[in-house]
LOMAR-387343 format. One line per 4 residues: for each residue x, y, z of C-alpha. Coordinates in pm, whole numbers, plus 50000, padded with zeros to 5 digits. Layout:
LOMAR-387343
X,Y,Z | ...
END
This chain:
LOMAR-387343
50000,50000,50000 | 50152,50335,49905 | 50106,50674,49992 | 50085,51013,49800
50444,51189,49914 | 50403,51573,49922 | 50396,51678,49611 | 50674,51920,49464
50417,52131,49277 | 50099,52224,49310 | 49808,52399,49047 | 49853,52714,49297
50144,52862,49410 | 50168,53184,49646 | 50517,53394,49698 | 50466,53398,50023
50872,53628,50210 | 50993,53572,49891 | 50987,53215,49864 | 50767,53040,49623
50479,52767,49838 | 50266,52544,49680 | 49892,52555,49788 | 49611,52287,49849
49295,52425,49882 | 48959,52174,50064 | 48771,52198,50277 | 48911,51968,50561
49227,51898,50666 | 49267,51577,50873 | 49604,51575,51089 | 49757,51254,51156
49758,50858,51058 | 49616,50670,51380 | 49296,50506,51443 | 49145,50855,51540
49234,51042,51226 | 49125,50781,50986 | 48793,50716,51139 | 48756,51121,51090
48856,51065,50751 | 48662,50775,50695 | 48354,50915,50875 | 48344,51248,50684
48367,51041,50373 | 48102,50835,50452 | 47898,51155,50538 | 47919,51295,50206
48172,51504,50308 | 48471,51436,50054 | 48685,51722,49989 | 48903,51637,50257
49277,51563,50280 | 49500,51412,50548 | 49888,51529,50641 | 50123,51278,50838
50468,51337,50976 | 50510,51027,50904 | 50277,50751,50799 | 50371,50460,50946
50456,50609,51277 | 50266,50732,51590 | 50167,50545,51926 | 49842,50368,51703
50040,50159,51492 | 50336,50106,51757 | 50261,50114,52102 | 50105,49843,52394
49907,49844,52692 | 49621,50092,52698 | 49621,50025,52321 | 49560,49643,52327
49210,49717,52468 | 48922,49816,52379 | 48658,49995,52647 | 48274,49994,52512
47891,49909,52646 | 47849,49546,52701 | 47777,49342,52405 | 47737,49028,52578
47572,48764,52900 | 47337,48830,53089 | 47493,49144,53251 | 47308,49464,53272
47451,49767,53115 | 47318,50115,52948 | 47485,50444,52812 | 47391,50605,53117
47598,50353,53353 | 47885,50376,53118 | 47879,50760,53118 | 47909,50734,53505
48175,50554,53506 | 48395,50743,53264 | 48272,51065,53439 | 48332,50900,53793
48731,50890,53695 | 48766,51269,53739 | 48922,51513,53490 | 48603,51438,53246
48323,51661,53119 | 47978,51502,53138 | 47881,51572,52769 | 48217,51407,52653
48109,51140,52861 | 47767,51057,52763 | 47863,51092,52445 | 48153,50830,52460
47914,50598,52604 | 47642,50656,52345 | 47876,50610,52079 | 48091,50289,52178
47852,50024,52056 | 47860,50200,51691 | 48216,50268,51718 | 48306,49938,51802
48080,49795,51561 | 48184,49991,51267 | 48556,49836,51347 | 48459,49485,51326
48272,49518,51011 | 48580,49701,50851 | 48763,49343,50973 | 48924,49414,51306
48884,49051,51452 | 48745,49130,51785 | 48662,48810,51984 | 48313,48620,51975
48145,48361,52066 | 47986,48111,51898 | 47641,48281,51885 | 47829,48603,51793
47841,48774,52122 | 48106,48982,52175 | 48275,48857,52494 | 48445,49101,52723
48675,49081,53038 | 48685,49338,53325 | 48983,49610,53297 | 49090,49854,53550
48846,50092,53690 | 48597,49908,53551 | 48272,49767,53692 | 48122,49551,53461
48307,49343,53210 | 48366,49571,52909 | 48659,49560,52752 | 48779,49361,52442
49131,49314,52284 | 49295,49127,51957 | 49550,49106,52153 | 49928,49338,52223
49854,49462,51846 | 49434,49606,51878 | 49484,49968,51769 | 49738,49865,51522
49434,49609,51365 | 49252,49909,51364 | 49506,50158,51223 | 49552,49892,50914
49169,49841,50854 | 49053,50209,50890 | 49381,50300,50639 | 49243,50013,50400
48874,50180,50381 | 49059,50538,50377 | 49256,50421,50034 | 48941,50277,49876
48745,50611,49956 | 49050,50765,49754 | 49118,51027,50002 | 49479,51206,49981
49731,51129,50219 | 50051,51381,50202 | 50305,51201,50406 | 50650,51327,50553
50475,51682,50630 | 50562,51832,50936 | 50315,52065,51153 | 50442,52418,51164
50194,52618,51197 | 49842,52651,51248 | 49664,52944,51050 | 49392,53137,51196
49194,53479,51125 | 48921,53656,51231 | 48582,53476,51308 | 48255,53570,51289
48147,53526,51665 | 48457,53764,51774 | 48685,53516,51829 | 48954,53292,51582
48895,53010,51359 | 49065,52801,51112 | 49227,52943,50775 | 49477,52668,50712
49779,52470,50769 | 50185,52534,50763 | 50380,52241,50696 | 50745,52141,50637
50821,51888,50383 | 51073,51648,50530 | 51114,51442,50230 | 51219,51772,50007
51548,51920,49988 | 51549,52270,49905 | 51823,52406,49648 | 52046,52642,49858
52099,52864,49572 | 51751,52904,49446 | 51659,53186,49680 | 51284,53136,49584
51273,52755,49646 | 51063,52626,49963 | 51055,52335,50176 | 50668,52456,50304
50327,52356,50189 | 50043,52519,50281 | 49720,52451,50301 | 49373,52600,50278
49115,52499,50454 | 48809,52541,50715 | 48869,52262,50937 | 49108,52098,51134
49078,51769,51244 | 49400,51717,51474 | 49486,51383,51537 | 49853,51455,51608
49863,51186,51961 | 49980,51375,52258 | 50316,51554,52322 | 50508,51245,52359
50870,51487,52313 | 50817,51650,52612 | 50967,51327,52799 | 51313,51170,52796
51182,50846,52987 | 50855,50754,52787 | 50715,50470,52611 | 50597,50668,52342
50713,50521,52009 | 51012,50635,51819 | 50875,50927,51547 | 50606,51018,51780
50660,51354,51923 | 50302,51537,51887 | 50228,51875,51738 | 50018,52064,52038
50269,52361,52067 | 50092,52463,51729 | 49774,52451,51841 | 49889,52661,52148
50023,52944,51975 | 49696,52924,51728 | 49530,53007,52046 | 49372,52705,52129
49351,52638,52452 | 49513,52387,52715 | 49286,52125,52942 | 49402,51914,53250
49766,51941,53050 | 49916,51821,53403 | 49655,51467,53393 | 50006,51283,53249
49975,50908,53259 | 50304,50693,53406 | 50373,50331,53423 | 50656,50080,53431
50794,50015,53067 | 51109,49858,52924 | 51271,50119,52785 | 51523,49860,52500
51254,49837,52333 | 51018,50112,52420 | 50660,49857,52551 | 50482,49859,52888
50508,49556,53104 | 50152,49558,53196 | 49986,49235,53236 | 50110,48900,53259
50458,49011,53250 | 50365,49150,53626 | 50137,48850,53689 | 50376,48585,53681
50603,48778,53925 | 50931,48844,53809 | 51267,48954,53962 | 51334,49285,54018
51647,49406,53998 | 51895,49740,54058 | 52234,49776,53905 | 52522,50037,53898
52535,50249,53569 | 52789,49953,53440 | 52567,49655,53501 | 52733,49539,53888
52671,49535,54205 | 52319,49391,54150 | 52028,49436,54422 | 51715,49304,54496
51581,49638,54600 | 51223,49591,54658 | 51274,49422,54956 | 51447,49784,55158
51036,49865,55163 | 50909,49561,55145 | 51042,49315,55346 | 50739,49048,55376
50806,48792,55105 | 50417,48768,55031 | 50377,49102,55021 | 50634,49214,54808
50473,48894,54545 | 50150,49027,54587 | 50199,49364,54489 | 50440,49266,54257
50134,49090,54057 | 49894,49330,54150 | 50060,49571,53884 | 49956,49357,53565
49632,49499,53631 | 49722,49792,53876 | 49999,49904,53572 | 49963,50300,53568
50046,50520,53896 | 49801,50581,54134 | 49864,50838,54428 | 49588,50623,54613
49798,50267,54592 | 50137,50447,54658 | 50136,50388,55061 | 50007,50014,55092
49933,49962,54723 | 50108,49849,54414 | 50185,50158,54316 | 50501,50168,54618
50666,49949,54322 | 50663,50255,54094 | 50826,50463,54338 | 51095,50283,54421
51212,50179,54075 | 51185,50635,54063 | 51452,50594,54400 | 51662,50372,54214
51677,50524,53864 | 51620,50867,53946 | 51761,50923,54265 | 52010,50700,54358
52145,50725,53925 | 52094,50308,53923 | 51972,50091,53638 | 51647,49884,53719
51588,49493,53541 | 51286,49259,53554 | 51456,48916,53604 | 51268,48662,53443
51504,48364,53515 | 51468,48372,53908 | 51191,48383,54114 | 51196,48677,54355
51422,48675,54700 | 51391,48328,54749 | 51474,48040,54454 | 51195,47820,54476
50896,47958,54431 | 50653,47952,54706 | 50258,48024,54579 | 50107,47990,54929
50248,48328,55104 | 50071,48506,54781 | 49754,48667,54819 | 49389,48494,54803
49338,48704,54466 | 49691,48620,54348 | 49724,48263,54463 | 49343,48196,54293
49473,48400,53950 | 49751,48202,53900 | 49642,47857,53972 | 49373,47891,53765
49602,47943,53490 | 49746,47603,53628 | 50113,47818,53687 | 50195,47750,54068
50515,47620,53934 | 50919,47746,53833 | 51046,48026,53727 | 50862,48358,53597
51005,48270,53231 | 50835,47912,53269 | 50503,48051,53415 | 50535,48363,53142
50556,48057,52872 | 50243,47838,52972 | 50007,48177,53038 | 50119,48409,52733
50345,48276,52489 | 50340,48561,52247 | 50435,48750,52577 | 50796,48618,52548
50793,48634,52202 | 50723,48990,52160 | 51069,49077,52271 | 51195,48812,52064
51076,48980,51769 | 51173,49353,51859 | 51489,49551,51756 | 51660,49543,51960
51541,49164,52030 | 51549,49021,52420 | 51546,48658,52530 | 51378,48685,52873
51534,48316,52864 | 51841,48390,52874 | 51887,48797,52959 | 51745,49069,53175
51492,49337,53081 | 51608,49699,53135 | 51271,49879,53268 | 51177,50230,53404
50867,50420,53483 | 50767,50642,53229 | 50522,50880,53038 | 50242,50690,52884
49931,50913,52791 | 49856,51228,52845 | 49523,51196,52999 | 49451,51565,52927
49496,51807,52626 | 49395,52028,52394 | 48993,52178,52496 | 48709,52030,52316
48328,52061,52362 | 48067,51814,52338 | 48123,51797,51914 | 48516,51754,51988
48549,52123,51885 | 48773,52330,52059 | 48721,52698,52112 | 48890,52770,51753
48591,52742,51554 | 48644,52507,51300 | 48952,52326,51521 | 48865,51944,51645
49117,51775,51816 | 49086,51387,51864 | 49232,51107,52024 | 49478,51219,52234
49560,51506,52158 | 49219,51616,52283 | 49142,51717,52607 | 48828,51463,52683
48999,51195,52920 | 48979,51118,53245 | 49209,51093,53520 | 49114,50737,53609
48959,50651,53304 | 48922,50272,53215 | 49176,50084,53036 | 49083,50108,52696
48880,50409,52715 | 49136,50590,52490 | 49065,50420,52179 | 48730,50413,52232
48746,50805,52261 | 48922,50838,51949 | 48682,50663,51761 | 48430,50877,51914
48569,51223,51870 | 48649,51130,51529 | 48339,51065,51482 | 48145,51365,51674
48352,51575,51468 | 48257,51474,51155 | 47926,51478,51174 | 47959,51813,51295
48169,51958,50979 | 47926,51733,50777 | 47633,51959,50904 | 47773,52293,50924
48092,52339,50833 | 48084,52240,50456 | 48160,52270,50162 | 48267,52642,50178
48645,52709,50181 | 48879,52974,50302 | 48875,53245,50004 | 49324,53374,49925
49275,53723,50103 | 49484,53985,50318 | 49444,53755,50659 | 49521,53448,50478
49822,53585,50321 | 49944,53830,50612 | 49926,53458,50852 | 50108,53271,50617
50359,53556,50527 | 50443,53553,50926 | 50484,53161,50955 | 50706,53131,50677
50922,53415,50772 | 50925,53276,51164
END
């Protein structure tokens, strides 16, 4: 499958400080390649709504395609048993997390079941039953069994089959453009809204000696949909993928405005290769391990805090499904793991493994000083046996494998697993109203780089929101915000002028 590269001409081309830009004029922009931005593309598409384009940094990047935990699930109404469910509950529940508006809410909840829905029919392979239910499993902060996964890869299975439909609609896709600035002028209520796009072409390479040549393209248009993911650069120690550094700092100057931009989202992650060890990689309780910056003087150092050999495995598997940091568990709670990994890496300049090959503190493993919750977890799964890397193996197989296949590549057979805690999601963002619109009229950020989650939102409430934003939004530009676009005049030109000189 190949994409349309930015093109080094255009029909139109304005002199904008002397240099000479090529123009694309519709009537929607959408920015960014994940699950969120082609569902807007795909929805606005589907709504009639077809002058639209999309820009990526780059295509096959972003957190969608390339990232784990919160993205291998799925949060939406029940769809299966005899459980009772309803928007309403499901609203509650997202709005009961804190850090979440009560329209964004109820409209997340009306909107899963056709969200999800719409996914599966495009070919996602969500799990069913025989009788075509669509079975679900209880995630954190979640009271009823709602969530769904295809397993470490979901939002990337949704990435590939929301591009697929995207291609067939034949909607443009200008990859290796790089946000630089968002245009603005004058709106008609008093305040700003959307007159186009800045962007640097990556992939060109501008003749020094051709004073007029340009590495921008600009384009015209009335609407933004922003799907850029959230400001992963801001972080040195983050799981955010390689090539994923967000464009907010645009939107900011543009004069959109900020939401709950503190709400950040941490968690314990290997960090060679960049992938949260959520899950059973915490379940079957590994080893955890401090070093000096060289690799020596190895430490057990949970065991300073925690010096109850039950405990410590307890909590220890407590954070597969207790994975990002919570204030509330850091005392007596699983969370205490989180901080002192931060002592060791942070403070006392250390390196911090998960040992797979040895059980923790003592060499054989002994299930019955584990928890009632743990002890009953894990012996259903029939693993109150060996070593982690044995009990790993029989519960989650492509667990161990994962690493196997990454660059760089780790046996957990045979090696350690480098890990810190770091910057996941950013659980707030850029302001958006009930229609995903921010106060920019004509502006709609998505996913994450939208402002609509919650502080303890669900695990897989994120994808579920992108779907939903995406799709608020473009039934909103659908209704009202088409097919007019922005005319070439003074403000155009005079915004432009200024972002290419800056």
């Amino acid at each position: 499958m190949t994409h349309e590269p930015a093109p080094t001409h255009e029909p139109e081309t304005l002199r904008i400080a002397g240099r000479d830009v090529p123009v694309v004029t519709a009537t929607t922009v959408v920015v960014g390649t994940g699950s969120a931005g082609f569902c807007a593309a795909d929805r606005l598409w589907e709504l009639g709504h077809d002058d639209v384009v999309m820009v990526a940094d780059k295509v096959n990047a972003g957190s969608s395609r390339n990232a784990g935990s919160d993205k291998q699930t799925y949060y939406k109404l029940t769809l299966s048993g005899g459980d009772g469910d309803s928007v309403r509950e499901m609203a509650q529940t997202l709005y009961a997390g804190g850090a979440m508006d009560g329209d964004n809410a109820l409209a997340e909840a009306a909107l899963s079941a056709r969200g999800f829905l719409r996914l599966c029919d495009l070919g996602v392979p969500f799990p069913q039953n025989r009788y075509g239910e669509f079975i679900g499993y209880k995630t954190d902060h979640d009271p009823r069994r709602r969530a769904t996964s295809v397993g470490p890869y979901t939002s990337r299975s949704m990435v590939e089959q929301l591009e697929k439909k995207v291609h067939r609609n034949g909607t443009r896709i200008f990859d290796e453009c790089r946000v630089v600035e968002v245009l603005t002028r004058p709106g008609a209520d008093g305040g700003r809204e959307v007159a186009g796009l800045l962007v640097l072409r990556t992939d060109v390479h501008v003749d020094p000696d051709d004073p007029t040549a340009s590495p921008f393209l600009l384009f015209r248009c009335a609407n933004l949909v922003y799907a850029t993911g959230g400001p992963a650069g801001m972080y040195a120690t983050r799981v955010f993928p390689n090539g994923q550094w967000g464009a907010s700092g645009a939107a900011y100057r543009a004069g959109v405005h900020g939401k709950n931009l503190t709400e950040w989202q941490f968690g314990l992650a290997s960090t060679k290769p960049r992938w949260n060890v959520s899950g059973t990689y915490m379940q079957v309780v590994p080893r955890f391990v401090s070093t000096d910056a060289d690799g020596g003087d190895e430490r057990e150092f949970l065991t300073e805090a925690i010096p109850d050999y039950g405990r410590l495995m307890s909590l220890v598997f407590l954070k597969g499904y207790q994975w990002p940091f919570d204030i509330r568990k850091a005392v007596d709670g699983s969370s205490l793991i989180d901080l002192l990994v931060y002592r060791e890496t942070v403070l006392r300049g250390r390196r911090v493994f998960l040992d797979f090959r040895r059980n923790p503190v003592r060499d054989e493993f002994d299930p019955s000083a584990l928890s009632p919750e743990a002890y009953a977890y894990l012996e259903r799964a029939g693993v109150l046996f060996g070593t982690p890397i044995e009990r790993l193996r029989r519960m989650n197989e492509p667990a161990y494998q994962f690493y196997l296949g990454k660059n760089p590549y780790v046996d957990l057979e045979q090696e350690m697993l480098e890990v810190d805690v770091c910057a996941q999601h950013n659980n707030g963002g850029l302001l958006v109203d009930a229609w995903w619109q921010s106060n920019v009229t004509g502006f709609f950020p998505v996913g994450e780089a939208g402002g609509a989650h919650g502080v303890y939102r669900p695990g897989g409430a994120a994808l579920n929101s992108g779907q939903v934003g995406a799709t608020r939004a473009a039934q909103f530009i659908a209704a009202h915000r088409g097919p007019s676009t922005v005319p070439p005049g003074e403000a155009f030109d005079a915004a432009a002028a200024a972002a290419v000189a800056g």
